[in-house]
N, C-alpha and C positions, 0 to 999 in steps of 0.2 A: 159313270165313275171311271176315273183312267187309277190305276196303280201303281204302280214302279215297282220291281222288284232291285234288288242293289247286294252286291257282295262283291270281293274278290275271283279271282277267275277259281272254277272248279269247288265254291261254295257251295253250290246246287242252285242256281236262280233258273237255268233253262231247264235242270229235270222239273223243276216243282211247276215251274211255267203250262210243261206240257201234260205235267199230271192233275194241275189242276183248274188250268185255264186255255185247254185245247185252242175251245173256238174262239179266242179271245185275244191271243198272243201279238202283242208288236216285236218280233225278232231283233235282237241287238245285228245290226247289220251295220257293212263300211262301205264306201262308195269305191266301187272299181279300179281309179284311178289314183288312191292317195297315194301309191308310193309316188307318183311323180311330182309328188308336190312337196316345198320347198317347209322346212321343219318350224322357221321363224318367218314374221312381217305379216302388215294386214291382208293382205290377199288370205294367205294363209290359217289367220283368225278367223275371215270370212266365210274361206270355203268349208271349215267346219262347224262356223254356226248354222251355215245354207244346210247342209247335212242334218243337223240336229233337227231345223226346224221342219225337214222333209218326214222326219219321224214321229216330230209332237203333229204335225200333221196326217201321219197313218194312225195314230193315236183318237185322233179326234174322229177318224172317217167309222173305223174298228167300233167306239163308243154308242157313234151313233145307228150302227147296225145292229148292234149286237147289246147296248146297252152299259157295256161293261169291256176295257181294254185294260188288258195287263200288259205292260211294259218291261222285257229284258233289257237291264238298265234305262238309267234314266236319260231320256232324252235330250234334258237341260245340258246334261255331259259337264257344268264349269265347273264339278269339283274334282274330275279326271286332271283337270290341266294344273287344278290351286295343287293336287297332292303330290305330281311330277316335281312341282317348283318346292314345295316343304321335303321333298328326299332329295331335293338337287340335282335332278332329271329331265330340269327346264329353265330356261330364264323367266326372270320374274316382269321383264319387258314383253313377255310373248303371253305371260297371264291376264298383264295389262291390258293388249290389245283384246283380246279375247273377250273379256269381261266387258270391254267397249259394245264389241258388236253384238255378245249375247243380251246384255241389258236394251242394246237398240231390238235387236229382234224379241225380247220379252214386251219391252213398250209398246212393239208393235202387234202384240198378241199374237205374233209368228212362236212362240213359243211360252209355256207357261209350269206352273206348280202343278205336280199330281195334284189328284185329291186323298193316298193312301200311299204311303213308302212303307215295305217290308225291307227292313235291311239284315243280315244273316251277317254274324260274327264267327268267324270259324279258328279255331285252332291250325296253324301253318303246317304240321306236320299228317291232320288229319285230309288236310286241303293235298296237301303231295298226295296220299295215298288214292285218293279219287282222282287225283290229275294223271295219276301215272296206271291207275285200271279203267281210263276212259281213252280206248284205242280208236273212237270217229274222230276227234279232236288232237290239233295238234296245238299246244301251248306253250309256243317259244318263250312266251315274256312271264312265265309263271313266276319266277327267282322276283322279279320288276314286282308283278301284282302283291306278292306277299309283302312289300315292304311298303306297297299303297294302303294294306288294310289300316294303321294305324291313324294318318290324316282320311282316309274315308269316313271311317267312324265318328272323326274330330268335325267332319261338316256335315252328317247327318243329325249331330249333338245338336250344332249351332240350329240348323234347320227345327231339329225340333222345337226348341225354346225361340223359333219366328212362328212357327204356325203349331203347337203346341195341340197333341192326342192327333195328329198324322202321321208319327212313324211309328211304328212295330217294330221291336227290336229280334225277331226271330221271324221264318216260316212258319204260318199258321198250318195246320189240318185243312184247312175249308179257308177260302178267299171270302175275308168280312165283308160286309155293308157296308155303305154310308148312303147316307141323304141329298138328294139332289143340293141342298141348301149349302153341303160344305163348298161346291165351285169355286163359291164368291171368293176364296183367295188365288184362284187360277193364273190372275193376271195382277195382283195386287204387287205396284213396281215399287211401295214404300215399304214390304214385308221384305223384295227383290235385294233393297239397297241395306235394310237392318239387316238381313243374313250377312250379307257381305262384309258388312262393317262388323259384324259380333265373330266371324272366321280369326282363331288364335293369329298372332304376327310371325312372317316367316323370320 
């Protein structure tokens, strides 16, 4: 089973990660070099789908050792870019692009659907007060993430009602089950295209 955990910054996705999926964890990680990289164009779409799918593939390696990989955010990553362009923190040309190459790389099974999303809705101002008593962490774009919660939630909705009893809308106690058999929507690129098309209009 792969998981996803998803929130805002300073929701709790990495405490809960490490408390309740030690040996299990895909760390939400960035690749070294993106400040050198150019904000718009396909190169640019590209090199963050390459990214993405380097992690559905830590994802996959994690599952098959361990059984079981929980993911700090979600790998997919295309609804980071759809809710910059719904708060007007992105052009809707560079979502475009994006979507291109993630949907090439989901075709190619470089990338896929969990099988479990915990998504964690939090209150803004309880989210500052964790943001601002967690001194390892520095969260410059905190102001940014809180005004993502509202389109995050709007395409985890859409997702649900495409693959319908895989999202949880809170942090469970204890990380649930599921059956080898839910996979089968992992790579499903007709569930891929109805999410997309059922995403509200910017």
């Amino acid at each position: 089973m792969i998981a996803v955990v998803e929130g805002i910054s300073a929701a709790g996705k990495t405490t809960w990660c490490r408390t309740h999926a030690p040996e299990c964890i895909v760390p939400e990680t960035f690749p070294p070099d993106r400040h050198h990289q150019s904000s718009t164009g396909l190169p640019t779409a590209q090199y963050w789908t390459d990214w993405n799918a380097k992690r559905w593939a830590d994802a996959l390696s994690v599952e098959a050792g361990r059984g079981v990989a929980v993911c700090d955010t979600d790998p997919l990553k295309l609804h980071y870019l759809w809710s910059l362009v719904q708060i007007g923190e992105a052009p809707k040309a560079q979502w475009l692009l994006q979507l291109e190459t993630t949907r090439a790389a989901f075709a190619a099974r470089r990338l896929g659907f969990a099988d479990l999303y915990l998504v964690k809705k939090i209150d803004a101002a309880v989210a500052r007060l964790q943001s601002d008593g967690d001194t390892k962490r520095l969260r410059d774009k905190f102001d940014l993430h809180v005004r993502l919660q509202e389109p995050l939630i709007a395409w985890y909705q859409s997702l649900d009602r495409v693959l319908p009893e895989c999202v949880l809308w809170h942090l469970p106690d204890m990380l649930p089950s599921r059956k080898d058999g839910d996979r089968r929507n992992r790579y499903d690129l007709e569930a891929f295209d109805t999410l997309i098309l059922s995403l509200p209009a910017f």
